[in-house]
C-alpha positions in Angstrom: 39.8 -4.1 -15.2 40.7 -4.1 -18.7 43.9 -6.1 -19.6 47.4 -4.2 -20.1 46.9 -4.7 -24.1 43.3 -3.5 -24.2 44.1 -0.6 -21.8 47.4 0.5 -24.1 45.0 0.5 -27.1 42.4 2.7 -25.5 45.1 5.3 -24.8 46.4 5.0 -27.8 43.7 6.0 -29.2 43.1 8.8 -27.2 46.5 9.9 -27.6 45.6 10.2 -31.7 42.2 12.2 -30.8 44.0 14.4 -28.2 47.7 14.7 -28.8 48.1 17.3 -25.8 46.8 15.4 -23.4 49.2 14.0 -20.8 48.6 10.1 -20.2 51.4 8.3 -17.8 51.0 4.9 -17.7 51.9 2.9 -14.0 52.4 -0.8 -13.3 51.3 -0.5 -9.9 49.5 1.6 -7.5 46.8 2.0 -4.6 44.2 3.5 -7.2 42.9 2.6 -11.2 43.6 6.2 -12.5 43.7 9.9 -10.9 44.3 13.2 -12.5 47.1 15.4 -10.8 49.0 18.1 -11.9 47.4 18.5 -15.4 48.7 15.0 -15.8 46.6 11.9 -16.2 48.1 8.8 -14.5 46.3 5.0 -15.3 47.8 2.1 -13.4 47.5 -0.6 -15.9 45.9 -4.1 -14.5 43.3 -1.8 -12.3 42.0 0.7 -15.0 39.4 -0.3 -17.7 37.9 2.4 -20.4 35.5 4.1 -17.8 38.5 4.8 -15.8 39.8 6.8 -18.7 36.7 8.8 -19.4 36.4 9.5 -15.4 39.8 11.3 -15.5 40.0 12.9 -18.9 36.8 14.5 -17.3 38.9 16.3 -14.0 40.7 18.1 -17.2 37.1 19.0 -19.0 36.1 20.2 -15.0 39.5 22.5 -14.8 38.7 24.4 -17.9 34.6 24.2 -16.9 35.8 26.7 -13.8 38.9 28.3 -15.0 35.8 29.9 -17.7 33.8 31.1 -14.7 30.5 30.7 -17.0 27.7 30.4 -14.5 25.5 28.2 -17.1 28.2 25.9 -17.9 29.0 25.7 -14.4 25.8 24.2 -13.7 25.2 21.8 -16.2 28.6 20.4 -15.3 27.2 20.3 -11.9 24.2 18.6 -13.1 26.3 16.1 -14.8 28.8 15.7 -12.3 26.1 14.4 -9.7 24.5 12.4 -12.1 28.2 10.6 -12.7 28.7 10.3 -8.7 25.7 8.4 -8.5 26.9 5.8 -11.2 30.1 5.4 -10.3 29.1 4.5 -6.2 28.0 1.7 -7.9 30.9 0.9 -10.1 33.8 -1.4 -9.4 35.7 1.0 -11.5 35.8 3.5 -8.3 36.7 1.1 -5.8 
């Protein structure tokens, strides 16, 4: 995991480069990060940088389908199998 001041400053600075996104920062919890609600929640000592990118990505999926573009689909598809197999071997999705 990234520490809780490298973590803050990744956030940050996706905070700068996405103002609308929802980030809520927890102390402690059973997983690193998780999507929910429109709302993206990192538990800080358990997330690193990957973690972030993993979840802003469930956001990126929502619009993907809520388009209904049978290409895009796809290629997220593609992408999304491609990621699956990466992060099986990841401590990041333990």
């Amino acid at each position: 995991p990234a520490s809780v001041k490298e973590m803050e400053r990744i956030l940050a600075e996706a905070r700068e480069k996405n103002p609308n996104v929802k980030i809520k920062t927890i102390k402690d919890a059973d997983y690193a990060g998780k999507f929910e609600d429109g709302v993206i929640y990192i538990t800080l000592g358990k997330a690193n940088k990957k973690t972030w990118y993993h979840e802003n990505a469930h956001e990126l999926e929502k619009m993907v389908y809520t388009m209904r573009d049978k290409e895009l689909i796809r290629v997220f598809e593609a992408g999304k199998k491609i990621f699956a197999k990466d992060a099986n071997n990841a401590v990041y999705s333990r």
